[in-house]
N, CA, C and O atoms as CSV, one atom per row, in Angstrom:
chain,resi,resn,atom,element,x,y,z
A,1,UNK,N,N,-21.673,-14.635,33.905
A,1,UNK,CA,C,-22.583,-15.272,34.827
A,1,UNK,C,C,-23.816,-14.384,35.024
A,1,UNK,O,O,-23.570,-13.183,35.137
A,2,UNK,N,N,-25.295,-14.819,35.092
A,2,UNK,CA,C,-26.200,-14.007,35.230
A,2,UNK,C,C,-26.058,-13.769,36.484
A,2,UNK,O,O,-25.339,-14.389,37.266
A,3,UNK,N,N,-27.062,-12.437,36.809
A,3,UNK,CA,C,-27.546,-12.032,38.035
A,3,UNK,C,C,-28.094,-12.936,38.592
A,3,UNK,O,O,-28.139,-13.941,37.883
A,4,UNK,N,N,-28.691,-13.083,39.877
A,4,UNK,CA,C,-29.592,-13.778,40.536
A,4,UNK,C,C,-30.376,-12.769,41.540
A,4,UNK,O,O,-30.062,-11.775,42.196
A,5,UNK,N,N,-31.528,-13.514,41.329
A,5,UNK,CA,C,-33.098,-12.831,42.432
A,5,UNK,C,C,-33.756,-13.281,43.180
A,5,UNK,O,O,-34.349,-14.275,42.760
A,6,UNK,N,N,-33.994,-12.964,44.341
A,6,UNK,CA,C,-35.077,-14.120,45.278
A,6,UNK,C,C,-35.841,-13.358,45.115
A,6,UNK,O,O,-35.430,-12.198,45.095
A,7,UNK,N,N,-37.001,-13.543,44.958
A,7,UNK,CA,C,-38.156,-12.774,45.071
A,7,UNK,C,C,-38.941,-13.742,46.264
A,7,UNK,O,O,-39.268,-14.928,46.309
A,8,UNK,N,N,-39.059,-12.572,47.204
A,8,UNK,CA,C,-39.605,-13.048,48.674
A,8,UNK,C,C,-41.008,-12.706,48.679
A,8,UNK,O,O,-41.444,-11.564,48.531
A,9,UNK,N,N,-41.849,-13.988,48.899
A,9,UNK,CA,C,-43.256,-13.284,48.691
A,9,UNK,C,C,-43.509,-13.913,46.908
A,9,UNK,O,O,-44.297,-13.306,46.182
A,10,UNK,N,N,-42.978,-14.772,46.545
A,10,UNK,CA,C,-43.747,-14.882,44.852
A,10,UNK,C,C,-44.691,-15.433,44.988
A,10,UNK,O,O,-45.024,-16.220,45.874
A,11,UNK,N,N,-45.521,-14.860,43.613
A,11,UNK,CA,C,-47.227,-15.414,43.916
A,11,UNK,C,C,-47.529,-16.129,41.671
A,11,UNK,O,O,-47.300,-15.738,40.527
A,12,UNK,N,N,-48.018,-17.059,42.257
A,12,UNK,CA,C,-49.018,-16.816,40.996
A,12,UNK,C,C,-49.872,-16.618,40.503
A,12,UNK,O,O,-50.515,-17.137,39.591
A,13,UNK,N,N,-49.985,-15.381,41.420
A,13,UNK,CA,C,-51.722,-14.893,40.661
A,13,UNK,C,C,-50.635,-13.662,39.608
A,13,UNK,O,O,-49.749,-12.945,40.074
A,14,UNK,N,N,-50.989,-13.725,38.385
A,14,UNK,CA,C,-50.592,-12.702,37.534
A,14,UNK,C,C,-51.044,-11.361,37.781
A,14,UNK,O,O,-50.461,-10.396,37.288
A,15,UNK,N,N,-52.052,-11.253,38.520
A,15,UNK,CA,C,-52.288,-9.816,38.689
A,15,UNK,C,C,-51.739,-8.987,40.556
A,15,UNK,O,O,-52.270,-8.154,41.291
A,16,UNK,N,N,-50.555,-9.747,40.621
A,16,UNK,CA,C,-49.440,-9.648,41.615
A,16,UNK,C,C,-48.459,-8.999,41.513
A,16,UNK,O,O,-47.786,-9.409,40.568
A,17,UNK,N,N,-47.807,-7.772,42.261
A,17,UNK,CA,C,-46.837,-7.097,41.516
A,17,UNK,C,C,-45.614,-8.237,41.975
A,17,UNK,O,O,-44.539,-7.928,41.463
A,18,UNK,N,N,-45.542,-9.484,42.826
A,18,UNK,CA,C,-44.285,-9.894,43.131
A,18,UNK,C,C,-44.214,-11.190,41.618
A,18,UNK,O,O,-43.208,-11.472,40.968
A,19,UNK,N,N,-45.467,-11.687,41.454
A,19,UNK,CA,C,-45.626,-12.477,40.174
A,19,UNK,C,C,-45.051,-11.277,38.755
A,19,UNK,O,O,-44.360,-11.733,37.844
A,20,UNK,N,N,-45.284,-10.418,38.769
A,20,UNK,CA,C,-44.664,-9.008,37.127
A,20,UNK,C,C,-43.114,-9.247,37.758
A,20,UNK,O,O,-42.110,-9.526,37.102
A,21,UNK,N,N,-43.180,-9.110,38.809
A,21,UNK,CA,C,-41.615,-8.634,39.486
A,21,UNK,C,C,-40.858,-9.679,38.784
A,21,UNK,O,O,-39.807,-9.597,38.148
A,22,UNK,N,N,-41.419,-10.414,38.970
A,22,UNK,CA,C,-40.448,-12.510,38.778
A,22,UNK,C,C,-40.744,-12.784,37.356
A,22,UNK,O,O,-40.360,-13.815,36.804
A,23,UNK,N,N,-41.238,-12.116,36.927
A,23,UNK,CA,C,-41.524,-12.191,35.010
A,23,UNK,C,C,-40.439,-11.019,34.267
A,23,UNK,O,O,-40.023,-11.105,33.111
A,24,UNK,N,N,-40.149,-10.048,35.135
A,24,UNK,CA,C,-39.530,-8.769,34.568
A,24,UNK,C,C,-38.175,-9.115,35.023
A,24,UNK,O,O,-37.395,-8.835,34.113
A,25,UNK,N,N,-37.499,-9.652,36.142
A,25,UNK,CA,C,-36.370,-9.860,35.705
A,25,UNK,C,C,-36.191,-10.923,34.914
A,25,UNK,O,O,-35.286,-10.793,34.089
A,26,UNK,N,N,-37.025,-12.372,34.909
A,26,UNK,CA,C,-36.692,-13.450,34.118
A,26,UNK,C,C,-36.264,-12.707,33.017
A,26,UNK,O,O,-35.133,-13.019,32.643
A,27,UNK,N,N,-37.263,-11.094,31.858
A,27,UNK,CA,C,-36.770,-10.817,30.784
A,27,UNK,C,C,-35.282,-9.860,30.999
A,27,UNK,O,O,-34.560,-9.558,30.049
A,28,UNK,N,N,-35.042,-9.520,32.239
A,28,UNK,CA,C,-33.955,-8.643,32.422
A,28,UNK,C,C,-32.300,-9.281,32.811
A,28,UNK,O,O,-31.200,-8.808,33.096
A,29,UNK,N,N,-33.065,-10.961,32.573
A,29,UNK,CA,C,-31.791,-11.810,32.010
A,29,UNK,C,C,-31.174,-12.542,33.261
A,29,UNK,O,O,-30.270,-13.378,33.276
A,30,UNK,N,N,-32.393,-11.650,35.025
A,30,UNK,CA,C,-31.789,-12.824,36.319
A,30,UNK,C,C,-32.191,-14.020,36.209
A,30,UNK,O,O,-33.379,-14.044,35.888
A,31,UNK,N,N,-31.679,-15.161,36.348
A,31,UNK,CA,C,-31.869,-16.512,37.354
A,31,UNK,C,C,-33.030,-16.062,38.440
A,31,UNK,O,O,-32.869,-15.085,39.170
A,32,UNK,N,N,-34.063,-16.775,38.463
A,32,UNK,CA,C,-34.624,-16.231,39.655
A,32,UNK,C,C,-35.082,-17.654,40.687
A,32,UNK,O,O,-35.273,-18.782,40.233
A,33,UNK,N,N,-35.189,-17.281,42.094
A,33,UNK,CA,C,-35.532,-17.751,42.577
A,33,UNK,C,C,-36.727,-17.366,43.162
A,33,UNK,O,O,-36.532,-16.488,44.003
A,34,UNK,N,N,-37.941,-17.697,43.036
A,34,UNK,CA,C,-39.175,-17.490,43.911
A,34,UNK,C,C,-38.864,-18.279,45.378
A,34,UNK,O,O,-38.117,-19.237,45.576
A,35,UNK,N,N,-39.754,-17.488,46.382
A,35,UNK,CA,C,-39.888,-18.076,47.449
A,35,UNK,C,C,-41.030,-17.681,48.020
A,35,UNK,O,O,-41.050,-16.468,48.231
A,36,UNK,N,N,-41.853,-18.182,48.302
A,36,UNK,CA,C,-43.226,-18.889,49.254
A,36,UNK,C,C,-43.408,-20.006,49.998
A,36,UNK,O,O,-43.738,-20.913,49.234
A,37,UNK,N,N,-43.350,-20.392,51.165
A,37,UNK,CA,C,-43.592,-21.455,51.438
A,37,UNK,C,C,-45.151,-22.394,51.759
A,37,UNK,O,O,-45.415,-23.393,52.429
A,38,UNK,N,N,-45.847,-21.572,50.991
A,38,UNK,CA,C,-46.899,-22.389,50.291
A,38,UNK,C,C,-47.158,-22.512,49.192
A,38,UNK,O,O,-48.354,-22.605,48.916
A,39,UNK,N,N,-46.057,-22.568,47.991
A,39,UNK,CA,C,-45.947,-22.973,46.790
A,39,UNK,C,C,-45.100,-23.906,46.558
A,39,UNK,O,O,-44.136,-24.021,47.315
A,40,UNK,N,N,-45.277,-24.819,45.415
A,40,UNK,CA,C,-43.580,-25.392,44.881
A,40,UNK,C,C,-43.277,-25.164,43.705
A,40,UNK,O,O,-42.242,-25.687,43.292
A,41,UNK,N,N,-44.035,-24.358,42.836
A,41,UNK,CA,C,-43.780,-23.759,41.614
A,41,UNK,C,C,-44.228,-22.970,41.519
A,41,UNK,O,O,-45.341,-22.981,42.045
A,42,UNK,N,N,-43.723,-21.361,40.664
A,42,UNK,CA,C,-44.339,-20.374,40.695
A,42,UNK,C,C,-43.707,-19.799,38.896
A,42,UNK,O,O,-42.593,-19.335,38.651
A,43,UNK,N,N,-44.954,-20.062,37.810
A,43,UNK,CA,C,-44.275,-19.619,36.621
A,43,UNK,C,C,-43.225,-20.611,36.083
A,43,UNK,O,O,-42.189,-20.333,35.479
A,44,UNK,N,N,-43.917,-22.381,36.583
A,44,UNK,CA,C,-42.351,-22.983,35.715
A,44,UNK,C,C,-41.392,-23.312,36.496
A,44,UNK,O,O,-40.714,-24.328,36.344
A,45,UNK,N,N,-41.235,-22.408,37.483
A,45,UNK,CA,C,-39.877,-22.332,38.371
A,45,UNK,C,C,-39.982,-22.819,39.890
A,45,UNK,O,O,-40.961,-22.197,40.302
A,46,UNK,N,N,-39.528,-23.548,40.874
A,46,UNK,CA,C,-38.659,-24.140,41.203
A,46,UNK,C,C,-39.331,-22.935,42.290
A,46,UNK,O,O,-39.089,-21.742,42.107
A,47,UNK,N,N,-40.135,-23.383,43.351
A,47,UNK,CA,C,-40.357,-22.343,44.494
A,47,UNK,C,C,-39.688,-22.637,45.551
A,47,UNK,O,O,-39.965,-23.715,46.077
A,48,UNK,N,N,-38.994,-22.082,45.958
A,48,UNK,CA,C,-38.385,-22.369,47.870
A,48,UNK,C,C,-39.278,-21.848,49.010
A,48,UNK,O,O,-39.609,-20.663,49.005
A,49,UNK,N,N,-39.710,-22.730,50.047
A,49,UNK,CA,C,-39.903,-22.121,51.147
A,49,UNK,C,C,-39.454,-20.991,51.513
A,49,UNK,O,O,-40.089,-19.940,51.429
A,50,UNK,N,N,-38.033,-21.142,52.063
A,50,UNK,CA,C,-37.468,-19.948,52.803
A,50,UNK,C,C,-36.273,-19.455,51.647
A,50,UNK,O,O,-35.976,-20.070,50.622
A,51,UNK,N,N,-35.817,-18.444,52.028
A,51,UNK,CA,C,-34.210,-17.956,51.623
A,51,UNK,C,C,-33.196,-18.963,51.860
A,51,UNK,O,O,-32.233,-19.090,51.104
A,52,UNK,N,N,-33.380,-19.682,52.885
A,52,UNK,CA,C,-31.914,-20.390,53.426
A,52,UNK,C,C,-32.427,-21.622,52.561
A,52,UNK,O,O,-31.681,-22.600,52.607
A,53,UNK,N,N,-33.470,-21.735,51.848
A,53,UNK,CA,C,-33.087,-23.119,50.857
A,53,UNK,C,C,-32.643,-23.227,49.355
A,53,UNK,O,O,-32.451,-24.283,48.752
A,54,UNK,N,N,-32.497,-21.819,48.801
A,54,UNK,CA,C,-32.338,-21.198,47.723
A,54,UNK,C,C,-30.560,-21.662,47.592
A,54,UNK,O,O,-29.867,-21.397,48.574
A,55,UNK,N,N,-29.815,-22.414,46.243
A,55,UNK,CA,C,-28.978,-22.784,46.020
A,55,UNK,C,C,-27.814,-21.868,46.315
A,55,UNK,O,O,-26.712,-22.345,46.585
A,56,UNK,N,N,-28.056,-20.385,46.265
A,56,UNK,CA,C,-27.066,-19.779,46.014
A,56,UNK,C,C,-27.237,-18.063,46.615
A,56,UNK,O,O,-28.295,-17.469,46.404
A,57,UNK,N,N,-26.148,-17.421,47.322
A,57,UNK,CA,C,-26.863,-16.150,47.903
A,57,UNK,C,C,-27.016,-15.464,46.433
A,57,UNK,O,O,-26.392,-15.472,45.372
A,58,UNK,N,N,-28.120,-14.903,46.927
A,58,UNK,CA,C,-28.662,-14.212,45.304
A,58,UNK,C,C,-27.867,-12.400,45.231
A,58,UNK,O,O,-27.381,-12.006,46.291
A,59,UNK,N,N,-27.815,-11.694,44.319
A,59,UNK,CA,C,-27.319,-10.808,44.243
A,59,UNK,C,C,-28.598,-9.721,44.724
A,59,UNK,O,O,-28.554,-8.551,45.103
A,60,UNK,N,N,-29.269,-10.280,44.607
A,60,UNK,CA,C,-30.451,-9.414,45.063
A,60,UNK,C,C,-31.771,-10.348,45.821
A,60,UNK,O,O,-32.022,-11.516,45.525
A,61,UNK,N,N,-32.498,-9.555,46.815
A,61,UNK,CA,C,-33.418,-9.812,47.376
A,61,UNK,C,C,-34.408,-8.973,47.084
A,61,UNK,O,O,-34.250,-7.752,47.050
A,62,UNK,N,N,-35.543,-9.584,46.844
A,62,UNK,CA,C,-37.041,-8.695,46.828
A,62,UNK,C,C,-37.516,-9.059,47.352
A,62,UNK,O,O,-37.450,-10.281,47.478
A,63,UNK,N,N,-38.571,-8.142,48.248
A,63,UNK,CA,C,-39.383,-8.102,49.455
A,63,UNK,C,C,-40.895,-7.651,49.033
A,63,UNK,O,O,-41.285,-6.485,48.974
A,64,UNK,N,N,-41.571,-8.681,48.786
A,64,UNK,CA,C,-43.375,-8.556,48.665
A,64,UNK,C,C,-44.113,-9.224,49.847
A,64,UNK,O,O,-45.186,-9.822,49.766
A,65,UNK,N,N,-43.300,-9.010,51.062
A,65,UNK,CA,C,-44.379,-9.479,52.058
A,65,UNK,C,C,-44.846,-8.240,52.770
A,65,UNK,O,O,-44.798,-7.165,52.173
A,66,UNK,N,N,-45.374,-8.325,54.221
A,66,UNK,CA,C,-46.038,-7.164,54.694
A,66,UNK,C,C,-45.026,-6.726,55.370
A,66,UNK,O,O,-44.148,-7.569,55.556
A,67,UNK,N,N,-44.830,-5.610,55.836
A,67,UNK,CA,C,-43.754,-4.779,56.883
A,67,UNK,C,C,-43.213,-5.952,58.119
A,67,UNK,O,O,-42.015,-6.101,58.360
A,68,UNK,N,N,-44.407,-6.806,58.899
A,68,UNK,CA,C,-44.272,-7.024,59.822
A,68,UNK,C,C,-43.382,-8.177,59.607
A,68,UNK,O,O,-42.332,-8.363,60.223
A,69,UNK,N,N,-43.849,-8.902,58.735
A,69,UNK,CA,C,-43.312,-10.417,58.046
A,69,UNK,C,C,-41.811,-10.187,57.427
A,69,UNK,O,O,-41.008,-11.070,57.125
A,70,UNK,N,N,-41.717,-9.396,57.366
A,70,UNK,CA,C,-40.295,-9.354,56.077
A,70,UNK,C,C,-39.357,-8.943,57.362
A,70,UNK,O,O,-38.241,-9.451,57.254
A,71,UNK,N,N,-39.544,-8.043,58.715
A,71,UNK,CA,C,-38.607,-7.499,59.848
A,71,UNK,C,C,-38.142,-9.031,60.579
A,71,UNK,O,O,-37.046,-9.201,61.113
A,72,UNK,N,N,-39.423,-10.283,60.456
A,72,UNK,CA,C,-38.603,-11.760,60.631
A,72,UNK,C,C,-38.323,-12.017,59.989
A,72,UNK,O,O,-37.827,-13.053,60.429
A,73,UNK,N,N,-38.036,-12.030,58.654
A,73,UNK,CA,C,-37.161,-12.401,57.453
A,73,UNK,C,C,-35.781,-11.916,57.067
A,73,UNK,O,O,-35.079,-12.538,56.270
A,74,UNK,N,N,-35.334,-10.567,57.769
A,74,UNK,CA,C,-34.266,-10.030,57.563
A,74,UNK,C,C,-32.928,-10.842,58.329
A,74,UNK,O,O,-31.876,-10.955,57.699
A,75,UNK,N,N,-33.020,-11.244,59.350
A,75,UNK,CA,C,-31.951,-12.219,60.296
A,75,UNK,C,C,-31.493,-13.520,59.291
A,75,UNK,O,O,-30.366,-14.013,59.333
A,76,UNK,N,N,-32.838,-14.092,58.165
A,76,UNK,CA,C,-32.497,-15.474,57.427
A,76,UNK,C,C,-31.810,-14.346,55.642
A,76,UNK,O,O,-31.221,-14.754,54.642
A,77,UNK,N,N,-32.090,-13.513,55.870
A,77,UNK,CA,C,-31.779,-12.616,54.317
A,77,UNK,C,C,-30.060,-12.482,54.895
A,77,UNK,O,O,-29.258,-13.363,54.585
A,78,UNK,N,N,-29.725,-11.532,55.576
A,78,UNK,CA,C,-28.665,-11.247,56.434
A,78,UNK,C,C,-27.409,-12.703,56.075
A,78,UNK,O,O,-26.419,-12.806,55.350
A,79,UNK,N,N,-28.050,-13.520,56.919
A,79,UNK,CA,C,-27.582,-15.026,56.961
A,79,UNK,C,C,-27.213,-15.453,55.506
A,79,UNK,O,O,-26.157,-16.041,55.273
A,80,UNK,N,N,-27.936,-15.200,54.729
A,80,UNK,CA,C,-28.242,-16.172,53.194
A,80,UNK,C,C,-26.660,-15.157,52.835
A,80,UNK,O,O,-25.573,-15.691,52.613
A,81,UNK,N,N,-26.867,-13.814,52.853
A,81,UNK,CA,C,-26.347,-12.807,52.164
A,81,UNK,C,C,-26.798,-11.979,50.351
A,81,UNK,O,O,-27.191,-12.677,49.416
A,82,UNK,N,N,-26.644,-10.710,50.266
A,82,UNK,CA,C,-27.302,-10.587,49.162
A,82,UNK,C,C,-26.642,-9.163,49.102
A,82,UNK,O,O,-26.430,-8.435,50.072
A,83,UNK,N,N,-26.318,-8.866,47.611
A,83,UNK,CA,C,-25.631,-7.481,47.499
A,83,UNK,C,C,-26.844,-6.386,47.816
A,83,UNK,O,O,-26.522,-5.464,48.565
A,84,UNK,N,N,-28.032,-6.401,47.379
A,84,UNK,CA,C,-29.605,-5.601,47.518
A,84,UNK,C,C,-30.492,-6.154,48.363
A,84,UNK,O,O,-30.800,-7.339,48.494
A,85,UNK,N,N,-30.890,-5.163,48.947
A,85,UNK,CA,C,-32.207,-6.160,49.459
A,85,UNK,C,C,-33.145,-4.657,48.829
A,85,UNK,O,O,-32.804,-3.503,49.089
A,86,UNK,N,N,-34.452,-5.071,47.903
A,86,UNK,CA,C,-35.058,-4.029,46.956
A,86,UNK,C,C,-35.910,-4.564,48.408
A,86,UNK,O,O,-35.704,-5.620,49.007
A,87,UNK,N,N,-36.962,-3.445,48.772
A,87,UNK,CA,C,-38.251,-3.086,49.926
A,87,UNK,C,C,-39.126,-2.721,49.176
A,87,UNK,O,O,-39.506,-1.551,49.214
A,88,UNK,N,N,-39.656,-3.612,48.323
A,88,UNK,CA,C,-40.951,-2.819,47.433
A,88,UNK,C,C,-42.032,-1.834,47.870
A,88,UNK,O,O,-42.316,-2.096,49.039
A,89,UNK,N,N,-42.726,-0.843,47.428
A,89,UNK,CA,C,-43.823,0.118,47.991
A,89,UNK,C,C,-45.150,-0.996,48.961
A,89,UNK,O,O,-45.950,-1.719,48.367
A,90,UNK,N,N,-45.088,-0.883,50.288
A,90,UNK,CA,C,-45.987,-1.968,51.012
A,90,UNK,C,C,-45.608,-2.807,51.927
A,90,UNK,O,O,-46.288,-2.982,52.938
A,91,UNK,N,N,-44.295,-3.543,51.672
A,91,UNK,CA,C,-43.319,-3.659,52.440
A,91,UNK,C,C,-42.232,-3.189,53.899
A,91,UNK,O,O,-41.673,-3.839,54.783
A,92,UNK,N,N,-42.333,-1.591,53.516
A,92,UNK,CA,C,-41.207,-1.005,54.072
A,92,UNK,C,C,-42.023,-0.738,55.624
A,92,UNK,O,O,-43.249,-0.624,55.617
A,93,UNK,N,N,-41.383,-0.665,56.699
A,93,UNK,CA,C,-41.971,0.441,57.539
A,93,UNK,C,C,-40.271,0.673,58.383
A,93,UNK,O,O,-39.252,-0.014,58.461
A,94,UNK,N,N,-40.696,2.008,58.893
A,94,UNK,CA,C,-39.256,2.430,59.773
A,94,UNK,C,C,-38.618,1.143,60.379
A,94,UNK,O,O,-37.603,0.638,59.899
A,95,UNK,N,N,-39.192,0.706,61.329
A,95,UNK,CA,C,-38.858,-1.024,61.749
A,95,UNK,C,C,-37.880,-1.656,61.157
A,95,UNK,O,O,-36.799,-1.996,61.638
A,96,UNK,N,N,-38.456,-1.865,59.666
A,96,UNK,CA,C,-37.716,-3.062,59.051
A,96,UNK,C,C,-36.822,-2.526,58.425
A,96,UNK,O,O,-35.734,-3.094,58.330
A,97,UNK,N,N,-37.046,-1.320,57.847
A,97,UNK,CA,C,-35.463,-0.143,57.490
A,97,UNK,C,C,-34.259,-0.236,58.354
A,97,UNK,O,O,-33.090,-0.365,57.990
A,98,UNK,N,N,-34.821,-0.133,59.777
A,98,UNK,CA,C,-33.766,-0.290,60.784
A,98,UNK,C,C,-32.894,-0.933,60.913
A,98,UNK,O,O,-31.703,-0.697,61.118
A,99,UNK,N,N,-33.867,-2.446,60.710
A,99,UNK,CA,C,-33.835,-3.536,61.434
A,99,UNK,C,C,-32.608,-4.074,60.313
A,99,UNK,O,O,-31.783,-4.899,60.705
A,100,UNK,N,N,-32.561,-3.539,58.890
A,100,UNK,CA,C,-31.988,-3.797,57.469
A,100,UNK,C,C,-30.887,-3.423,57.392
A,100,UNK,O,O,-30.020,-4.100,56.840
A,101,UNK,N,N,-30.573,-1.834,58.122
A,101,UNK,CA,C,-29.658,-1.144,58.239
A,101,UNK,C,C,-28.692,-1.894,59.703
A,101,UNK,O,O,-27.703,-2.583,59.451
A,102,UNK,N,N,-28.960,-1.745,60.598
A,102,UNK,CA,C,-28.410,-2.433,61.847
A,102,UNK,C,C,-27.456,-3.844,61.296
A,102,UNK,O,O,-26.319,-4.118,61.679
A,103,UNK,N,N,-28.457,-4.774,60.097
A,103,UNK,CA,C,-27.596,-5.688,60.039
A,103,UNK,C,C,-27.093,-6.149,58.901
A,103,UNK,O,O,-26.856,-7.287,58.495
A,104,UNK,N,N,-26.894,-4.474,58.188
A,104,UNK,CA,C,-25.639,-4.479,57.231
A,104,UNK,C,C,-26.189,-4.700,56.274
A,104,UNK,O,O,-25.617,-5.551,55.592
A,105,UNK,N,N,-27.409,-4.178,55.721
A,105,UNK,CA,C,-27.919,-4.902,54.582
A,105,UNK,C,C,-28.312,-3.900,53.773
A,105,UNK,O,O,-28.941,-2.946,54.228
A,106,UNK,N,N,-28.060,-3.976,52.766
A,106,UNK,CA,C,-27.944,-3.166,51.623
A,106,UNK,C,C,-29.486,-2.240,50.995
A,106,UNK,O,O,-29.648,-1.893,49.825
A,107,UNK,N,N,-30.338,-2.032,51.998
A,107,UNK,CA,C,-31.717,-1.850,51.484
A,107,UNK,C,C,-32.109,-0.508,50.839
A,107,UNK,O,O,-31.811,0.646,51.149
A,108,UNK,N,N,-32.863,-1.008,49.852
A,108,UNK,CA,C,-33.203,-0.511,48.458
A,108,UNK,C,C,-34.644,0.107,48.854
A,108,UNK,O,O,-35.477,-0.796,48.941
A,109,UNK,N,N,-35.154,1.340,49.110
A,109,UNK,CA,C,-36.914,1.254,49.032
A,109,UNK,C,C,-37.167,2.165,47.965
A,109,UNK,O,O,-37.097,3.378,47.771
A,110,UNK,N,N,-37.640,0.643,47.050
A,110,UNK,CA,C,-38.105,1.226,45.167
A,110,UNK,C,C,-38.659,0.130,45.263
A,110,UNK,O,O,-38.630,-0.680,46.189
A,111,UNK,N,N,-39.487,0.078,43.700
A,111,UNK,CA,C,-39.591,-1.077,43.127
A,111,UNK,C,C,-38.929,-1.776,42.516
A,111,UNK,O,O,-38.244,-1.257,41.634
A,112,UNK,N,N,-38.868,-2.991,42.690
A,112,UNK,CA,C,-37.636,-3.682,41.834
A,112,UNK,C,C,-38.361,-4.288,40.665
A,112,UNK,O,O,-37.707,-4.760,39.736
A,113,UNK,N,N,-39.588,-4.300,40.658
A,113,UNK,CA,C,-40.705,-4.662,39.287
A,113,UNK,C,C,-40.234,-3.387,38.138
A,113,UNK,O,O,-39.950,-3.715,36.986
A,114,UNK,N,N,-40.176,-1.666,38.646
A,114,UNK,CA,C,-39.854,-0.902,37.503
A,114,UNK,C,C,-38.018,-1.138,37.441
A,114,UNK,O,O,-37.792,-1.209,36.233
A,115,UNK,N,N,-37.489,-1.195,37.736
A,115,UNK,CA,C,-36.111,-1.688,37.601
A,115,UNK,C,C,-35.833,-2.702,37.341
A,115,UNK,O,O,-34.764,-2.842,37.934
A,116,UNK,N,N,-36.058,-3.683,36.787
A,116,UNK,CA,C,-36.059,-4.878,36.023
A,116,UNK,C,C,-36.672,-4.686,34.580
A,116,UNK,O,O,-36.193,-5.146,33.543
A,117,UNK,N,N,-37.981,-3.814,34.716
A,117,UNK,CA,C,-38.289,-4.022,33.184
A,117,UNK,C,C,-37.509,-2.607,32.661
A,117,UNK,O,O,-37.362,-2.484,31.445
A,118,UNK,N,N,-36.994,-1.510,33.582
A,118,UNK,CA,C,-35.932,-0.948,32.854
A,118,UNK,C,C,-34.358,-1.359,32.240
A,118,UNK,O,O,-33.588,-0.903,31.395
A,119,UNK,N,N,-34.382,-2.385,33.108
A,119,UNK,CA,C,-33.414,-3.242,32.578
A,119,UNK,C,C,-33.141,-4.239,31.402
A,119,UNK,O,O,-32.094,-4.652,30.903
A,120,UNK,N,N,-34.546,-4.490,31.124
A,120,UNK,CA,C,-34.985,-5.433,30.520
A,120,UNK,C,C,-34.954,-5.292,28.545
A,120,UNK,O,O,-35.385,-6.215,27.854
């Protein structure tokens, strides 16, 4: 069974590290799910609003929104469930580390764009 990815925050502007992010695991063999909720396709694929509309808890979460945005996103990540939650460089602040840790959540602060195409 493949991996699976939400990538929180997907964009399609190609010169986006959450748009490389969602291209580098597609080659590193995840299922991905984009999510924006001002998209409905991102690259071909099948955009979700939120996390909680995504078919399946993903094995991983990626985080390309801003610090402030992603610390209300952690309660619906939490909820969904996810073995990673990756905090890309831009993302992170003490706050949402906390806020990640407090509710059991597995958080990663790397890029998950160079760990995918090392995977890849």
């Amino acid at each position: 069974m493949k991996p699976t990815v939400a990538i929180i925050g997907a964009s399609n502007d190609p010169a986006k590290y959450s748009h490389q992010s969602l291209h580098a695991h597609l080659r590193a063999g995840y299922d991905v799910y984009p999510v924006n909720p001002r998209q409905t396709e991102i690259a071909g694929l099948k955009c979700y609003p939120s996390i909680r509309d995504i078919p399946v808890a993903p094995d991983r979460v990626s985080l390309y929104v801003p610090p402030a945005v992603g610390v209300k996103l952690l309660p619906e990540i939490a909820a969904k469930g996810c073995r990673e939650l990756w905090v890309n460089p831009g993302a992170e602040s003490p706050e949402l580390m906390a806020e990640a840790e407090r509710l059991g959540l597995n958080a990663i602060y790397a890029c998950s764009l160079i760990d995918a195409n090392a995977r890849a």
